[in-house]
Backbone as a printed PyTorch tensor [residue, N CA C, xyz], in Angstrom:
tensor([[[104.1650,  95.9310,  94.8890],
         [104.6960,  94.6840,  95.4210],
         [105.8080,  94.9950,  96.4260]],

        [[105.8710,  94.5910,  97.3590],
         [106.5830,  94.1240,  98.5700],
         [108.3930,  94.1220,  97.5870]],

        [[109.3100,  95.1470,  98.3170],
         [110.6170,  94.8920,  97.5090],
         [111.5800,  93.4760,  97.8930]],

        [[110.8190,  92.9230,  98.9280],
         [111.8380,  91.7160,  99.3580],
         [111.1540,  90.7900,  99.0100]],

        [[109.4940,  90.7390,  98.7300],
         [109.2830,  89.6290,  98.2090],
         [109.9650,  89.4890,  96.8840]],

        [[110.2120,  90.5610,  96.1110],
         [110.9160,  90.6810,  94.5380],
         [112.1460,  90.4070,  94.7290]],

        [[112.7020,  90.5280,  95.4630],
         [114.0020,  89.9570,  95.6220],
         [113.7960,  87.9960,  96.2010]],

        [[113.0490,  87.8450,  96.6760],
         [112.6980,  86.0790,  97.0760],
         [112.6190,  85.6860,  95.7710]],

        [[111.7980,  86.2710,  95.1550],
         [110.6590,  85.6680,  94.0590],
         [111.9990,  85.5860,  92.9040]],

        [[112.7240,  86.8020,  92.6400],
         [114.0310,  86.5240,  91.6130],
         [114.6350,  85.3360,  92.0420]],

        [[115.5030,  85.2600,  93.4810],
         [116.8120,  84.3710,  93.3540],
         [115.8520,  83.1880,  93.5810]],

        [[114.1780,  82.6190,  94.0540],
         [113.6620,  81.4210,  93.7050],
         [113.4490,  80.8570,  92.1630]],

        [[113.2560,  82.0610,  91.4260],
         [112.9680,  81.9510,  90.0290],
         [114.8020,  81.2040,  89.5020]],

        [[115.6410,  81.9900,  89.3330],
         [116.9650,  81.6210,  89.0720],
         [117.4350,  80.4790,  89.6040]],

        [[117.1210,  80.1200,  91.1660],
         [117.3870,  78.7430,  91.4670],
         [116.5820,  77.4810,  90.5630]],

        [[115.1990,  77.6520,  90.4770],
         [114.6970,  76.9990,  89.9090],
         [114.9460,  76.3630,  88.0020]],

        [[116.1160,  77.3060,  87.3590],
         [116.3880,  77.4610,  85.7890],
         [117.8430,  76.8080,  86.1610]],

        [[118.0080,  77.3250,  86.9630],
         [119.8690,  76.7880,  87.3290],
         [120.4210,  77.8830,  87.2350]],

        [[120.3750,  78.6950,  86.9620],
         [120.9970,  80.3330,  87.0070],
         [122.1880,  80.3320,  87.6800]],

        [[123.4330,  80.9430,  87.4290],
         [124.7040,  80.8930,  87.7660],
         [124.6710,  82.3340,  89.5590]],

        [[124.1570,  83.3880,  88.4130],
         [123.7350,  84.1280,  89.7210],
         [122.0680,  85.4070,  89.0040]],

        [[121.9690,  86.1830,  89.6920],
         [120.4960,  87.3690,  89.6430],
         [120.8850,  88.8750,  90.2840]],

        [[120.5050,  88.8670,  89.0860],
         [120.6540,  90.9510,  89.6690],
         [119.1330,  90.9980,  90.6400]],

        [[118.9930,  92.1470,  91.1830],
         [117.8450,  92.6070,  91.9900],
         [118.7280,  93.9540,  92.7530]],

        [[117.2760,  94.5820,  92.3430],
         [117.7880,  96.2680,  92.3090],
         [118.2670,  96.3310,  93.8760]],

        [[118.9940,  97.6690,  94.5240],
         [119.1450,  97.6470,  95.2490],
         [118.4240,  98.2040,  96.3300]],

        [[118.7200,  97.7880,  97.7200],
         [118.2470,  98.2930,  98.8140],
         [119.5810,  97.9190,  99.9130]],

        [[119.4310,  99.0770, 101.0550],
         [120.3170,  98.4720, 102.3530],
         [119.8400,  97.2720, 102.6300]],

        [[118.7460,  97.3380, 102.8400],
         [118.0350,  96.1540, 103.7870],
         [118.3140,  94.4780, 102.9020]],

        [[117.9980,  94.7270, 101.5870],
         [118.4600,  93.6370, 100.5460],
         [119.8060,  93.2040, 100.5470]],

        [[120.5990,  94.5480, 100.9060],
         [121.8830,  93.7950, 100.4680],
         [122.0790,  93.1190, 101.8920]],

        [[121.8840,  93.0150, 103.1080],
         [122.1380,  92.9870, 104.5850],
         [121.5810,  91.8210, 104.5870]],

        [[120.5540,  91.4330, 103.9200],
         [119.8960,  90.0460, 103.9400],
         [120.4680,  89.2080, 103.3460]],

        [[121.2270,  89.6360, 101.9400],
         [121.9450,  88.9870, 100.7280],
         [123.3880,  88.5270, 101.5040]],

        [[124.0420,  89.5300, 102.3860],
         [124.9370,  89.6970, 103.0440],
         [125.0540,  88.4640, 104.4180]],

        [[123.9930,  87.9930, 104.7920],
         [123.4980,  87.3280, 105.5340],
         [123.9150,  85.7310, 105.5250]],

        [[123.1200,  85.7880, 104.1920],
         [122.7900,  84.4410, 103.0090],
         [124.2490,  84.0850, 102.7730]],

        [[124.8340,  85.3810, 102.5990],
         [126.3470,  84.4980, 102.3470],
         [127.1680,  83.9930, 103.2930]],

        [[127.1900,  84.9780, 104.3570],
         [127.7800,  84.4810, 105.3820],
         [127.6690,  83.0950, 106.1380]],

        [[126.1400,  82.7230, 105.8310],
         [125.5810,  81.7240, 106.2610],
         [125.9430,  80.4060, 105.5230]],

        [[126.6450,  80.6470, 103.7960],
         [126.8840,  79.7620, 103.6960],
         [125.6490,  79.3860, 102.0070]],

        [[124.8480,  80.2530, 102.3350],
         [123.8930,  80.0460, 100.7790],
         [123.6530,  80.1680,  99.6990]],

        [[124.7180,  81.7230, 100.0240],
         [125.2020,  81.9480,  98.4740],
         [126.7270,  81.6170,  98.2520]],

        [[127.1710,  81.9700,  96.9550],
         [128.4970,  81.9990,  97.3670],
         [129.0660,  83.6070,  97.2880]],

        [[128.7990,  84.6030,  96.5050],
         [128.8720,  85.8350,  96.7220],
         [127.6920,  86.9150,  96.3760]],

        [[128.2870,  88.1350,  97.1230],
         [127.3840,  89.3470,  97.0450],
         [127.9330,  90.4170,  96.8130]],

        [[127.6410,  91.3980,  95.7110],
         [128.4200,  92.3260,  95.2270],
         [127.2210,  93.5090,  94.6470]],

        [[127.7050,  94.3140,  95.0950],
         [127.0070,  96.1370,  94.7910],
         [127.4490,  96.2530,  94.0170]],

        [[126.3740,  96.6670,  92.3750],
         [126.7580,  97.5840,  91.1210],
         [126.6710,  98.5870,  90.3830]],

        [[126.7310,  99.6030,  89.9910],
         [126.2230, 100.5470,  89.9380],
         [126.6170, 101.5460,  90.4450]],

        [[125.8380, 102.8640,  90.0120],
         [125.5060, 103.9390,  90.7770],
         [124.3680, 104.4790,  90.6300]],

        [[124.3440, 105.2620,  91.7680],
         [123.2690, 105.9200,  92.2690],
         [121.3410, 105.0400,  92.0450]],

        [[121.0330, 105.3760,  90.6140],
         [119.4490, 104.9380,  90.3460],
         [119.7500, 103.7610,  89.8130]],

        [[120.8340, 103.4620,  89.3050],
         [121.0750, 102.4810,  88.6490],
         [121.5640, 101.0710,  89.0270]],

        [[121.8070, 101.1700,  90.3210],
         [122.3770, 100.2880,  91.4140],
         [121.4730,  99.0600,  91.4940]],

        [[122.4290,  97.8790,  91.5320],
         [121.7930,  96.6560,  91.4960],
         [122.5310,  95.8120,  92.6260]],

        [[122.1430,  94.6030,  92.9850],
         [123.0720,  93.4310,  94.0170],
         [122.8450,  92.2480,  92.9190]],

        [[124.5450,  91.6480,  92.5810],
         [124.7030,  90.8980,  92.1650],
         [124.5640,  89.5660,  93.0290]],

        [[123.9440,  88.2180,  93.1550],
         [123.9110,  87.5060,  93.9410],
         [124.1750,  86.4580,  93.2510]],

        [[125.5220,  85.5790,  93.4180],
         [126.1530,  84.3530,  93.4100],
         [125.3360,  83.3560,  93.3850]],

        [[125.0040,  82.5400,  92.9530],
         [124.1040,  81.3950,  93.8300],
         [125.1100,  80.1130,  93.5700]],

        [[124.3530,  78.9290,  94.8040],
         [125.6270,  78.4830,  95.4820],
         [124.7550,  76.7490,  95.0470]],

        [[125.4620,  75.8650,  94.5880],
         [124.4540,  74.5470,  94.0920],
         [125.5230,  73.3410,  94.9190]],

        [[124.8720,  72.7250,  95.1080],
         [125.6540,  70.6520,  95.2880],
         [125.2480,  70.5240,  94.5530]],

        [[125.9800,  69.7440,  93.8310],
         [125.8560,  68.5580,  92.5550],
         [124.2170,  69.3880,  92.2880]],

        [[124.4390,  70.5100,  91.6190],
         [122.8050,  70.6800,  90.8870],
         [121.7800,  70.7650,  91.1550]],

        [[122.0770,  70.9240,  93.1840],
         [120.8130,  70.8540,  93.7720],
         [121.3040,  72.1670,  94.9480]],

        [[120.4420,  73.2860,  94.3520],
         [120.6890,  74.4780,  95.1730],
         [121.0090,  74.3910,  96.5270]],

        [[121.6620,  75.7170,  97.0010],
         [121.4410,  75.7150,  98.9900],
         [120.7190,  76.2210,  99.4780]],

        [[119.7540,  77.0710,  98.8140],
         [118.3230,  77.5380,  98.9640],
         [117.5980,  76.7480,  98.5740]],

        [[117.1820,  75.8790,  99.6380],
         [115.8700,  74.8530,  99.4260],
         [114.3290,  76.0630,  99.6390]],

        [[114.2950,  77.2250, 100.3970],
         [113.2860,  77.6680, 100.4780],
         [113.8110,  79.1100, 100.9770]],

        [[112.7980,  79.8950, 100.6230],
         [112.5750,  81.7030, 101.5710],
         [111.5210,  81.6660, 101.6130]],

        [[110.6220,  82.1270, 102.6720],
         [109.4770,  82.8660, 102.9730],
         [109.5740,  84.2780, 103.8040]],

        [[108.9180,  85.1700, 103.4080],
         [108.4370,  86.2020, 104.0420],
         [107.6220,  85.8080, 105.2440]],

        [[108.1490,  86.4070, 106.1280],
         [106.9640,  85.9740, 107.6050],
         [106.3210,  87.4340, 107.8010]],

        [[107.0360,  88.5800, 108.1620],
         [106.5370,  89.8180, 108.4400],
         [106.1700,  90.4810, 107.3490]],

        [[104.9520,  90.3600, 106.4980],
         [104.0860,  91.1820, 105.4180],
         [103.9680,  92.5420, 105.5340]],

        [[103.9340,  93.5050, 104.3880],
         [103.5210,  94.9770, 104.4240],
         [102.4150,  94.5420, 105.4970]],

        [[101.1540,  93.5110, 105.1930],
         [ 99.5910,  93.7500, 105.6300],
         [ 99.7600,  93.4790, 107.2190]],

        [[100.7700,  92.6530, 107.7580],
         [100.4090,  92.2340, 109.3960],
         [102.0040,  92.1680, 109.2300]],

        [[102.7030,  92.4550, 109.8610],
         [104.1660,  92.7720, 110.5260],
         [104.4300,  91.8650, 111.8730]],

        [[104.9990,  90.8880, 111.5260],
         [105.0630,  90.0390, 113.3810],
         [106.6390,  90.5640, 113.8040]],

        [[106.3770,  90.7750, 114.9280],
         [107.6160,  90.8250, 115.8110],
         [107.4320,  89.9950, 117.2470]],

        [[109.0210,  89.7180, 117.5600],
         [109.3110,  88.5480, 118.5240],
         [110.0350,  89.6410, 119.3840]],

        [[110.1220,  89.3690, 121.2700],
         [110.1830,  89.6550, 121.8290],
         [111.6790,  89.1380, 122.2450]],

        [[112.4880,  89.3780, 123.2260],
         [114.4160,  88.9360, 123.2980],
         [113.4640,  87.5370, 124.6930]],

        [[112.2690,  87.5930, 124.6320],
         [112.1050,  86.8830, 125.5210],
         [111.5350,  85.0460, 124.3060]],

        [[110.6300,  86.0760, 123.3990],
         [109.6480,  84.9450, 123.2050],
         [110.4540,  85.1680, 121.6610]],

        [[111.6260,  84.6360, 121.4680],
         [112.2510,  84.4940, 120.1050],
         [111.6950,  84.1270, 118.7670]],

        [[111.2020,  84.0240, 118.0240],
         [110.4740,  83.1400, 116.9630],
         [111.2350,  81.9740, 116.3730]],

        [[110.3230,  80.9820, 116.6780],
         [110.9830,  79.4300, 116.6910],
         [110.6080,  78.9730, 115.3040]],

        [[111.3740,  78.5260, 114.9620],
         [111.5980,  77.5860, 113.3380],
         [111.0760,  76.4790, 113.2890]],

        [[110.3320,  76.1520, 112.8560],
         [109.6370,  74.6460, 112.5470],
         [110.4820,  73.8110, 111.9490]],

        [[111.7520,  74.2090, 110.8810],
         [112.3850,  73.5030, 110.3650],
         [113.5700,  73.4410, 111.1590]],

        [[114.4550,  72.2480, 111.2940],
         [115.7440,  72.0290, 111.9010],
         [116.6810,  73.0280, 110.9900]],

        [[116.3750,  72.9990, 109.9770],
         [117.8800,  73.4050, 109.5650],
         [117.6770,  74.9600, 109.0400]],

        [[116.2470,  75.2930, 109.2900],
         [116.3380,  77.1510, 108.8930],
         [116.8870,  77.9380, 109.8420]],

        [[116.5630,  79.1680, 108.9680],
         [117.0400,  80.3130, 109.8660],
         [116.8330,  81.7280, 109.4910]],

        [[115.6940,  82.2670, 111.0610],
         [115.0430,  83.2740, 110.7040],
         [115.9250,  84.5260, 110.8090]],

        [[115.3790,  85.4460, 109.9590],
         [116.2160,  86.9690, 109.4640],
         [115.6360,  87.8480, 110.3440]],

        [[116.0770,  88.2170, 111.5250],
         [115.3050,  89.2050, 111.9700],
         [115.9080,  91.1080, 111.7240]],

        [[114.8300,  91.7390, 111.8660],
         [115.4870,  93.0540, 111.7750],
         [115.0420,  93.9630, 112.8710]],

        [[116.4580,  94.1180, 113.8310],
         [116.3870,  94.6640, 115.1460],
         [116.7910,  96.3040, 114.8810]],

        [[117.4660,  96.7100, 116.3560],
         [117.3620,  98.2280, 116.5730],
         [118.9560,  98.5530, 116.4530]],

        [[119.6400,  97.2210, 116.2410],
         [121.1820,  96.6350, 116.2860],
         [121.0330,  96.4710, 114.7480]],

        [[120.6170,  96.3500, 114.0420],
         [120.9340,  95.9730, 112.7860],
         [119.9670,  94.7390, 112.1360]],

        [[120.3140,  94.2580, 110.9610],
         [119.6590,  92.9610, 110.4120],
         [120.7220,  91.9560, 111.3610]],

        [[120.1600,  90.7820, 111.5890],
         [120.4500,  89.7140, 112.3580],
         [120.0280,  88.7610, 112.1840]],

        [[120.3950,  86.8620, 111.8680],
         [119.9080,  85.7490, 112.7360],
         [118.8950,  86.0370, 114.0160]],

        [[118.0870,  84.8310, 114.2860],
         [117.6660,  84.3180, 115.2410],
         [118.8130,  84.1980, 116.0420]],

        [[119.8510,  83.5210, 115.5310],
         [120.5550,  82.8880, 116.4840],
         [121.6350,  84.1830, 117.0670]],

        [[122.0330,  85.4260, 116.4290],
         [122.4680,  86.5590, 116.7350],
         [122.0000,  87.3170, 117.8050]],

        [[120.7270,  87.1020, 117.7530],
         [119.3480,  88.0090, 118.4330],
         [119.2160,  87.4420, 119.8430]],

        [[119.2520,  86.3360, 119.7260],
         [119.1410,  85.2740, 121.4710],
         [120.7360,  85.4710, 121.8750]],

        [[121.5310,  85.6950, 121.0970],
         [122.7280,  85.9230, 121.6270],
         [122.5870,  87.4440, 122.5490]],

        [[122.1730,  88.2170, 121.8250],
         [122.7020,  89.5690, 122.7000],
         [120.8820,  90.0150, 123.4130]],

        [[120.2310,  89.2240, 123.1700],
         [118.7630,  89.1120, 123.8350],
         [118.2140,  90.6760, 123.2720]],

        [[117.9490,  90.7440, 122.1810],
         [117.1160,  91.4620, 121.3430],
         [115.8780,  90.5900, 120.8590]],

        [[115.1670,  91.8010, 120.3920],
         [113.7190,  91.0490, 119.0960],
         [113.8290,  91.9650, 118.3100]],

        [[112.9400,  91.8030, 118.0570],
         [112.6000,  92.4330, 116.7330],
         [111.3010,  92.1000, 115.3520]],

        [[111.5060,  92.3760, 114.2040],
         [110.8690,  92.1760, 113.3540],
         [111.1690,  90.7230, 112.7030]],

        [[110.3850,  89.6290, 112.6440],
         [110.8900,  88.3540, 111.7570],
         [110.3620,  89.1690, 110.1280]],

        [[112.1310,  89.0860, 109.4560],
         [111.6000,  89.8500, 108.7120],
         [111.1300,  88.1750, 107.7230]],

        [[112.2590,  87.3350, 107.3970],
         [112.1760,  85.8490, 106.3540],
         [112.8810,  84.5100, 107.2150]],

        [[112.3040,  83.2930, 106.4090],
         [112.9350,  82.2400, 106.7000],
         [113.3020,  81.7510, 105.8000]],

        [[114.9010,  81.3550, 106.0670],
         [116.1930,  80.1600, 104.7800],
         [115.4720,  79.0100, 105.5730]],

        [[115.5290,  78.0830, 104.1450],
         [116.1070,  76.7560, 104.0330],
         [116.9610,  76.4870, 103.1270]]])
């Protein structure tokens, strides 16, 4: 299985119970996304535990009145077909209020990061 879908699939599972926050093992790329999420406003924190094999990301999760700030994640770029967007042809959001994760040659990034300094890259997920 895909390690970021296991990381979607946890903090959707935990949103869905009411879960305060979710471990999910670690990765750079996980925590940079997790790192993301907060900045953005979705979680409320993100914290590295562990060592070495044992290393996990603690993830906060962030509610209104009982109704999460993760309305949704999807994976767009799959192990099986990988899409990438061009600094020309950006990948556009169907939803007003998401926001795609891309992973450039600069680092993990926003959409809205990426049109800033006119990169592409990999759409790696989409927040709601």
């Amino acid at each position: 299985m895909d390690p970021l879908v296991d990381m979607f699939n946890r903090v959707r599972n935990a949103l869905a119970v009411g879960k305060e926050q979710v471990e999910v093992p670690h990765s750079n790329m996980k925590l940079e996304i997790a790192k993301i999420l907060e900045r953005l406003g979705y979680v409320k924190s993100v914290d590295s535990k562990g060592r070495k094999v044992r290393r996990t990301i603690e993830i906060a999760l962030k509610y209104h009145d009982k109704v999460p700030a993760i309305m949704g994640l999807r994976r767009i770029s799959k192990q099986g077909q990988r899409v990438y967007a061009s600094a020309q042809k950006l990948f556009r959001i169907k939803k007003r209020d998401a926001v795609a994760i891309f992973s450039t040659s600069k680092g993990i990034m926003t959409d809205g990061e990426a049109r800033k300094q006119g990169i592409g890259g990999e759409v790696v997920c989409e927040v709601w």
